[in-house]
VOVODO-112857 format. One record per atom (N, C-alpha, C, CB): residue in three letters; y, z, x. Coordinates in steps of 0.1 Angstrom, whole numbers, padded with zeros to 4 digits, always signed. Glycine has a CB too. Layout:
BEGIN
ALAYZX...
This chain:
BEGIN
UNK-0515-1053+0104UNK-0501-1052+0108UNK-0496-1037+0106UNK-0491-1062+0100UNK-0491-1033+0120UNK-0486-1020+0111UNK-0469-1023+0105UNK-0486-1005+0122UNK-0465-1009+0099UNK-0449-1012+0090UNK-0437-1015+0100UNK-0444-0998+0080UNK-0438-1016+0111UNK-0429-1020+0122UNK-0428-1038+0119UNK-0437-1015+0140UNK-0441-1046+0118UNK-0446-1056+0118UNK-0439-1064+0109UNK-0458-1055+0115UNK-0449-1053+0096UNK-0443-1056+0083UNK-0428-1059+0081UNK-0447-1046+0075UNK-0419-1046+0081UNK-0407-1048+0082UNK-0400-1057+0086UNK-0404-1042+0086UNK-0400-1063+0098UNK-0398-1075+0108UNK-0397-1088+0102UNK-0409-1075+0116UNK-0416-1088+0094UNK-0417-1104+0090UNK-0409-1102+0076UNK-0435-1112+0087UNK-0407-1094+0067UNK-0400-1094+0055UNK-0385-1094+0058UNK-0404-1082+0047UNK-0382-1085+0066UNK-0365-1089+0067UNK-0363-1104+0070UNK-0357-1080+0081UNK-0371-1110+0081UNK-0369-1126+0082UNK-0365-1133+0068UNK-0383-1133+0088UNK-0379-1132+0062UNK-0380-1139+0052UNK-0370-1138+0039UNK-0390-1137+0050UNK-0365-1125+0042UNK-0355-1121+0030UNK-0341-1131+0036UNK-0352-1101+0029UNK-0345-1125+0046UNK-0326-1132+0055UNK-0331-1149+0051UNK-0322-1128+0082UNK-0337-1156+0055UNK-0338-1168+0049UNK-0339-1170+0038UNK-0345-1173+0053UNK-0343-1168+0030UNK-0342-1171+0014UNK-0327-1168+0006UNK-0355-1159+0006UNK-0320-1177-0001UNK-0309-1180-0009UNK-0316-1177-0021UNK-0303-1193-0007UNK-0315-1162-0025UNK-0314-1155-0038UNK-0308-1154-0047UNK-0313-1148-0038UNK-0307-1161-0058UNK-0300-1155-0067UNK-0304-1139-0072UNK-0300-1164-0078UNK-0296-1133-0084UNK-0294-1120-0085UNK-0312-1121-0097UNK-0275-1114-0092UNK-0323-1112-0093UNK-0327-1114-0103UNK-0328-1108-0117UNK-0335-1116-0101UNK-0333-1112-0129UNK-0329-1103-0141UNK-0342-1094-0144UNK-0326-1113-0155UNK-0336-1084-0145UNK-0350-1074-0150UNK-0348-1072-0163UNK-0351-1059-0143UNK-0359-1067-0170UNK-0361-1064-0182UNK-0358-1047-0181UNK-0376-1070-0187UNK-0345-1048-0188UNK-0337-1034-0186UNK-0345-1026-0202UNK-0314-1037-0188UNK-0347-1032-0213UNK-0359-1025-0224UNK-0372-1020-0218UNK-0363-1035-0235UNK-0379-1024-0208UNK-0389-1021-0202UNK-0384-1012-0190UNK-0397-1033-0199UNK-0376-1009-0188UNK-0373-1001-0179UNK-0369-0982-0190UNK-0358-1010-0170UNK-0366-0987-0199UNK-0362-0979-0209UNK-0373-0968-0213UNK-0358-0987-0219UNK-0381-0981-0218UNK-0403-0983-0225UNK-0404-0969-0212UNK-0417-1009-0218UNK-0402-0974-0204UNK-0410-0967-0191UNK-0404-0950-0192UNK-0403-0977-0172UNK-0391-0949-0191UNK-0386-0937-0192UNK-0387-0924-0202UNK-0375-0941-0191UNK-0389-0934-0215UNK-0391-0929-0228UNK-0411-0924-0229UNK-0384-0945-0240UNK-0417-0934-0223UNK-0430-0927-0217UNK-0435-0917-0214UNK-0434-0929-0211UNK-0428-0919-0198UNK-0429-0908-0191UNK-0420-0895-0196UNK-0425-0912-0178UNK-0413-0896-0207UNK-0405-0886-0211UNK-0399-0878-0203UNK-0409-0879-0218UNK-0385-0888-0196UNK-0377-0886-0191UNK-0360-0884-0198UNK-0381-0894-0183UNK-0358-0875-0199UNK-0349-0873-0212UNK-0338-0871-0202UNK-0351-0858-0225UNK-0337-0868-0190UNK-0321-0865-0182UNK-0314-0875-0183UNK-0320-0861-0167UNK-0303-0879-0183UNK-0291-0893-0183UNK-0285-0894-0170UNK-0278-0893-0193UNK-0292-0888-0152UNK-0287-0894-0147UNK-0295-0901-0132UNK-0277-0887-0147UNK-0290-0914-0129UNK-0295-0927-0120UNK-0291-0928-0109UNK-0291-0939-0124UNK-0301-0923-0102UNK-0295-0922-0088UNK-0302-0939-0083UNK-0302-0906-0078UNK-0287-0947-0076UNK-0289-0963-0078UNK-0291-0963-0062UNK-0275-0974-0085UNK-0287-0977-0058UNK-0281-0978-0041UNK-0270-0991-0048UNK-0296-0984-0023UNK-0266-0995-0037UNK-0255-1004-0035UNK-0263-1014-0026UNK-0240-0996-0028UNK-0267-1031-0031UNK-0277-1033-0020UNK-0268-1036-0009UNK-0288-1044-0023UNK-0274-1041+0004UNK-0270-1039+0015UNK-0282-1050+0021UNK-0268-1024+0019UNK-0275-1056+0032UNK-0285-1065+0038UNK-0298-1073+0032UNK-0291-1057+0047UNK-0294-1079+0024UNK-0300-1092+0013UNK-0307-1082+0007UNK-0311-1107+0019UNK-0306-1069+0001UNK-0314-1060-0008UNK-0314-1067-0020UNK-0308-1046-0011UNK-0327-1069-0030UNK-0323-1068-0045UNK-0314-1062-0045UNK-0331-1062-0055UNK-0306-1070-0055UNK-0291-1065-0068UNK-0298-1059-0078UNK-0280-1080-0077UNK-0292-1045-0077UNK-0294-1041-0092UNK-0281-1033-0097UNK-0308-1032-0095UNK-0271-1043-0091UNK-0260-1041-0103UNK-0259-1038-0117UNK-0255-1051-0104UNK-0264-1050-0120UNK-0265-1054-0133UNK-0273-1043-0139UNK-0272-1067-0136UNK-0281-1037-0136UNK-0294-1029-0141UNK-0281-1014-0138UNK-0313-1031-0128UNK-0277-1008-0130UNK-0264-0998-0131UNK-0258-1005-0142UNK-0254-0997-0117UNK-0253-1010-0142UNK-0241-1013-0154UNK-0248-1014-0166UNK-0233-1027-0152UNK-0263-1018-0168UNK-0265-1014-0184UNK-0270-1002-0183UNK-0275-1023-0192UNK-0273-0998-0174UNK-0274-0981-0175UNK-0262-0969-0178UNK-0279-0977-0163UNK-0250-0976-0172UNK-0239-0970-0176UNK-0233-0972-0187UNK-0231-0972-0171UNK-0232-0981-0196UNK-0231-0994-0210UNK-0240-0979-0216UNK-0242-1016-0209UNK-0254-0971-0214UNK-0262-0963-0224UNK-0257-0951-0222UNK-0279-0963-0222UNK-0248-0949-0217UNK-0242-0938-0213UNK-0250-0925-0202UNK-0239-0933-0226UNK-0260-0935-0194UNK-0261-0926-0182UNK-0253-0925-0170UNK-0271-0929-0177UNK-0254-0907-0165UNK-0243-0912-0152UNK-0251-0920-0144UNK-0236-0899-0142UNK-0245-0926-0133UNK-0245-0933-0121UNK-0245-0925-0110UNK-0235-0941-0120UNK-0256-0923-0099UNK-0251-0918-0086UNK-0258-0927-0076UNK-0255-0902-0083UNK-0246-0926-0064UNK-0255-0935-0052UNK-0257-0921-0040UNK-0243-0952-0042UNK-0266-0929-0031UNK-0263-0921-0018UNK-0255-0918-0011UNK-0268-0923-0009UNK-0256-0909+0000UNK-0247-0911+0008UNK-0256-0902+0018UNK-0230-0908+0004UNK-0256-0907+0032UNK-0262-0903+0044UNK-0256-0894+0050UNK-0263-0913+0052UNK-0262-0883+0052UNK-0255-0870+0059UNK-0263-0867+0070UNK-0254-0855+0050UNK-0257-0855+0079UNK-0268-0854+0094UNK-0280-0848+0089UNK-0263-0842+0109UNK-0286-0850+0102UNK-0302-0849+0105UNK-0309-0856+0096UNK-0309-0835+0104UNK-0309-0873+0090UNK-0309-0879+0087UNK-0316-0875+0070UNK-0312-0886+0097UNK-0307-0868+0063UNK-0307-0862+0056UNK-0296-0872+0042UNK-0305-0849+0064UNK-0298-0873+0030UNK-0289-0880+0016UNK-0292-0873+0006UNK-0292-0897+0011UNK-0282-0875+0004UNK-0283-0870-0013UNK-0271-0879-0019UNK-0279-0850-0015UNK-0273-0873-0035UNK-0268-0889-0040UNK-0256-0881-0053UNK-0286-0902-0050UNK-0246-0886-0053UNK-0228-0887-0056UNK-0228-0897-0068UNK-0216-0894-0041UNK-0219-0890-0077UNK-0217-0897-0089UNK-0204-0910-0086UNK-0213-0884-0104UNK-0210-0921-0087UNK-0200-0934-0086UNK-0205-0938-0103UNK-0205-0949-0069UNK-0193-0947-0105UNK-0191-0954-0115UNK-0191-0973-0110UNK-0176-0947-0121UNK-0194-0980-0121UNK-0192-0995-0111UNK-0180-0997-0108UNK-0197-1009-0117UNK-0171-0994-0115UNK-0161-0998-0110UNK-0150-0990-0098UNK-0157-1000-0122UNK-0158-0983-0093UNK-0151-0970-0085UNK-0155-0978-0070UNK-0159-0950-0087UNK-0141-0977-0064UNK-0145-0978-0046UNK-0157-0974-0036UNK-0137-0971-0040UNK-0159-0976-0029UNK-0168-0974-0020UNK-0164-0971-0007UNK-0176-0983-0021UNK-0172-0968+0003UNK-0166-0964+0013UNK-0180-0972+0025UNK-0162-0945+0012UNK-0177-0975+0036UNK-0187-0982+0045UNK-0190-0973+0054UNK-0182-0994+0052UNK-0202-0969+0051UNK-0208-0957+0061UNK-0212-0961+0073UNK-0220-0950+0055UNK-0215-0954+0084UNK-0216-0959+0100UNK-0226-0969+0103UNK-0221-0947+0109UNK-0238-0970+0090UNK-0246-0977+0095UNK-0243-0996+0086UNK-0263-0968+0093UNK-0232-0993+0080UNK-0226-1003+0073UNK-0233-1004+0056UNK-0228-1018+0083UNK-0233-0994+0049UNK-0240-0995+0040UNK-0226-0987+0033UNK-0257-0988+0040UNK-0227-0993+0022UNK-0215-0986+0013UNK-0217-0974+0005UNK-0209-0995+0003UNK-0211-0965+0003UNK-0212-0953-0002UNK-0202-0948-0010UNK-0213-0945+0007UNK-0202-0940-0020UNK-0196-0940-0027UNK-0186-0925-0022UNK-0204-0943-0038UNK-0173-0926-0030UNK-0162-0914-0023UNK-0162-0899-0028UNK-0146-0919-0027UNK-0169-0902-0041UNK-0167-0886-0050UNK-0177-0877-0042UNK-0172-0887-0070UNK-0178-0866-0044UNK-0179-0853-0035UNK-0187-0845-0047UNK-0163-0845-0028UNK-0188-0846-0061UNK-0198-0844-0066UNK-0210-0852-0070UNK-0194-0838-0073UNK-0222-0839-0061UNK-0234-0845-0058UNK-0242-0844-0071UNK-0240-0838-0046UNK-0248-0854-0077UNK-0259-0856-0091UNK-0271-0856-0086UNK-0257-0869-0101UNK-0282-0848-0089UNK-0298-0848-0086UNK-0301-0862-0098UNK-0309-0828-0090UNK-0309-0867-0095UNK-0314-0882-0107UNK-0324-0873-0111UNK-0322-0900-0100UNK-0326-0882-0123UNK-0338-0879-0130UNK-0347-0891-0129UNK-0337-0875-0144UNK-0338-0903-0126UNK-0344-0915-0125UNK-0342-0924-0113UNK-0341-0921-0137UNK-0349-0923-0097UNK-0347-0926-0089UNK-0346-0942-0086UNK-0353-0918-0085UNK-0334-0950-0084UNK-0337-0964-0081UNK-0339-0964-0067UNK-0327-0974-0086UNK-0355-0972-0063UNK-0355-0971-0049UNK-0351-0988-0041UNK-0371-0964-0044UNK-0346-0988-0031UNK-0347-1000-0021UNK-0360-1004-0021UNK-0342-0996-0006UNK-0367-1017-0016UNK-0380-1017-0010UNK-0378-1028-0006UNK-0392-1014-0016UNK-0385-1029+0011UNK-0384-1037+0020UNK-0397-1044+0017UNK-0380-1032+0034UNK-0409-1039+0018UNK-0421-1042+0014UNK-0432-1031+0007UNK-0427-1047+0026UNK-0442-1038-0003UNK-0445-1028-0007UNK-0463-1035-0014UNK-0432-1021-0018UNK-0472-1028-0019UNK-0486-1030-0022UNK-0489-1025-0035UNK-0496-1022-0012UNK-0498-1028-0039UNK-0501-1025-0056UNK-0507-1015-0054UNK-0510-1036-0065UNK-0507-1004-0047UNK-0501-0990-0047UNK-0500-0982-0051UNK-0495-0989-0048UNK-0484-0988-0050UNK-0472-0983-0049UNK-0467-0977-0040UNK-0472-0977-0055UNK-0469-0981-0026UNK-0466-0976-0014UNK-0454-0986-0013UNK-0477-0977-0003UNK-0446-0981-0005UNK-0433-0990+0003UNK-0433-0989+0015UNK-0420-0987-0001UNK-0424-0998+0022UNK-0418-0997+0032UNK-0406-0999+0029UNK-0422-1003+0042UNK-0391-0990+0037UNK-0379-0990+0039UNK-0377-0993+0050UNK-0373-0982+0036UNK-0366-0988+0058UNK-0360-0990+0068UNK-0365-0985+0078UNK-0348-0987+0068UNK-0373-0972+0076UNK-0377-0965+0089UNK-0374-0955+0092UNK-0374-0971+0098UNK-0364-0948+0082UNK-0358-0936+0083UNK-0362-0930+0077UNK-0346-0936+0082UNK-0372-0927+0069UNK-0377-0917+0062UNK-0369-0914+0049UNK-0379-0906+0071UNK-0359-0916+0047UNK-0347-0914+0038UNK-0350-0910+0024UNK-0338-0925+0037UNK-0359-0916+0017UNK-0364-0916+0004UNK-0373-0909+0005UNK-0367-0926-0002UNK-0384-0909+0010UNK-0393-0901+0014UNK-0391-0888+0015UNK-0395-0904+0024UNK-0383-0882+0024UNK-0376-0867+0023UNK-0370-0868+0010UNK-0363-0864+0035UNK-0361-0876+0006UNK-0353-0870-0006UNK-0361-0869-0017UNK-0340-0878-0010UNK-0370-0878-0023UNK-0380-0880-0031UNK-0388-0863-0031UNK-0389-0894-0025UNK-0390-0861-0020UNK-0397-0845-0016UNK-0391-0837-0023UNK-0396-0839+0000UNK-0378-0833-0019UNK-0370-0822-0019UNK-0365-0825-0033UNK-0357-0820-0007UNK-0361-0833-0039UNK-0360-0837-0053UNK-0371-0830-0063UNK-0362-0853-0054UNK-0380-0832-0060UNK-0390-0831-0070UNK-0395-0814-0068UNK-0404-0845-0067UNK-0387-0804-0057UNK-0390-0794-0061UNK-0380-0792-0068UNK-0394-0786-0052UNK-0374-0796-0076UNK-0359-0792-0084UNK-0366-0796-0095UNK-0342-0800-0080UNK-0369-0808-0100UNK-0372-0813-0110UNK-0380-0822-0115UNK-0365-0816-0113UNK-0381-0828-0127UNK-0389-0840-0124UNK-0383-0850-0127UNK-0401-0842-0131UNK-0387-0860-0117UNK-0378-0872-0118UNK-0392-0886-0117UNK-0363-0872-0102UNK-0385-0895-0118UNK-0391-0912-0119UNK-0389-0915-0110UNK-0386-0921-0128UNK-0397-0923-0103UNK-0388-0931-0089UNK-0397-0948-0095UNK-0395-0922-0066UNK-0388-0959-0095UNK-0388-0968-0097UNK-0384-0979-0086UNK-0383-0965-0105UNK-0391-0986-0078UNK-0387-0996-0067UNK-0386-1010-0072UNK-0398-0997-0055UNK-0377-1017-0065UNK-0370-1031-0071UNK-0371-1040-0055UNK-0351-1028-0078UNK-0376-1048-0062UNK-0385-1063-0051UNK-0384-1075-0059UNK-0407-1060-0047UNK-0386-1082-0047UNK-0390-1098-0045UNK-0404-1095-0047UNK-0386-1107-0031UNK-0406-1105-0056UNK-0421-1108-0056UNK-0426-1109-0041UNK-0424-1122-0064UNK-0419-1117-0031UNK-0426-1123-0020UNK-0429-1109-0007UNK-0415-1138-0015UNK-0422-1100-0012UNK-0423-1091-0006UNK-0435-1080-0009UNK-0411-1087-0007UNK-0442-1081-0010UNK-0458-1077-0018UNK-0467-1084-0009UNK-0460-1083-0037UNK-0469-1073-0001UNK-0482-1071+0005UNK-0496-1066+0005UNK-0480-1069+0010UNK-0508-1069+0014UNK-0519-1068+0007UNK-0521-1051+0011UNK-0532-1080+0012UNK-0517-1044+0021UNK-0520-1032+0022UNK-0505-1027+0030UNK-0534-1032+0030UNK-0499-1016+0029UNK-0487-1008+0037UNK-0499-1000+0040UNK-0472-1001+0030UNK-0499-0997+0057UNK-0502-0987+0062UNK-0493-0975+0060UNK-0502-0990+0073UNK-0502-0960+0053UNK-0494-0950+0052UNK-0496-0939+0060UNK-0494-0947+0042UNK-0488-0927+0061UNK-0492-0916+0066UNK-0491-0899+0060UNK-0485-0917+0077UNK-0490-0889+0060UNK-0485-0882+0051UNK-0472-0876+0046UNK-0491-0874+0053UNK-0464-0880+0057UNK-0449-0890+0050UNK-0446-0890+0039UNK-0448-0903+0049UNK-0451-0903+0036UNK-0451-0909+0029UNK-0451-0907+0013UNK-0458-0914+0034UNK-0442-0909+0005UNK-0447-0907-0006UNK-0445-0920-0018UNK-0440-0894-0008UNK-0454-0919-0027UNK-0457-0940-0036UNK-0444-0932-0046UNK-0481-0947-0050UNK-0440-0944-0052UNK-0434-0948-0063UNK-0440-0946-0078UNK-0433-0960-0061UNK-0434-0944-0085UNK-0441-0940-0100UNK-0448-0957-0103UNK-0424-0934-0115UNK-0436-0964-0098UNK-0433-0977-0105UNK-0430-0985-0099UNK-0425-0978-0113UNK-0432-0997-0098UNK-0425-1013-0087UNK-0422-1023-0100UNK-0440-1023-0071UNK-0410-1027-0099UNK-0405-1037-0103UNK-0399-1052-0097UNK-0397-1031-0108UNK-0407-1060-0098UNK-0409-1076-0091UNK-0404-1083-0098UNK-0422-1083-0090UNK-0398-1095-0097UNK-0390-1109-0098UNK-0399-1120-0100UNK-0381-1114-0086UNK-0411-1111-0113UNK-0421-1123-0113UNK-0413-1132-0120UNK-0437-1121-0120
């Protein structure tokens, strides 16, 4: 299958399935950061969108440790970077219906939370198609070092993502075993 495929049969399956929110083990997420000795305090999250994992909860105990919070926000030439929101701060609904956050100062992460539509033991993903993380993940990491961490359904774990040089894996994938 290629990730056109892929994408396709996983969005189905996500849109059919009645999810609850799942719980991650926010101390192992910690374990992980404190490893990799990642000492910056700030989280670049998303807001999910279209039956995405919730990781609300996982922002909010990251804010609770006193890291900042940033989401995306989509700019031209299909280009994001990511704005300090708080949970309790408004949002705004960007063109492609994804919520974004309003503040205008932009925060580089140190600790990247990614979307993932489908993904392989890896650490490869598939998103949307837009390359979005991919580029920013790039251009990020000539600034600094950062973590990139993906959040999934177990059922969304596949036996191979076709890649290209694009493409760039995840430090880390986090599943709803």
């Amino acid at each position: 299958m290629d990730k056109s495929q892929i994408r396709n049969k996983i969005f189905r399956i996500r849109k059919q399935k009645n999810q609850k929110d799942p719980v991650f083990d926010f101390k192992l997420i910690l374990k992980i950061l404190k490893k990799k000795r990642i000492l910056g305090k700030i989280v670049g999250g998303y807001y999910p969108y279209n039956h995405e994992i919730n990781i609300l909860k996982v922002l909010e105990k990251f804010e609770k440790k006193n890291f900042l919070i940033s989401l995306p926000k989509i700019k031209k030439k299909s280009q994001m970077d990511f704005f300090e929101w708080h949970i309790n701060d408004p949002l705004f609904i960007n063109r492609f219906g994804i919520p974004e956050p309003i503040s205008k100062k932009i925060k580089y992460p140190d600790v990247l939370l990614v979307p993932v539509v489908a993904f392989d033991d890896y650490l490869n993903r598939i998103g949307y198609g837009g390359g979005f993380y991919d580029r920013y993940i790039k251009k990020i990491r000539k600034k600094k070092k950062i973590i990139t961490i993906g959040f999934a359904y177990t059922y969304q774990k596949v036996k191979k993502i076709p890649t290209n040089i694009y493409d760039i894996k995840l430090d880390f994938i986090m599943d709803n075993k």
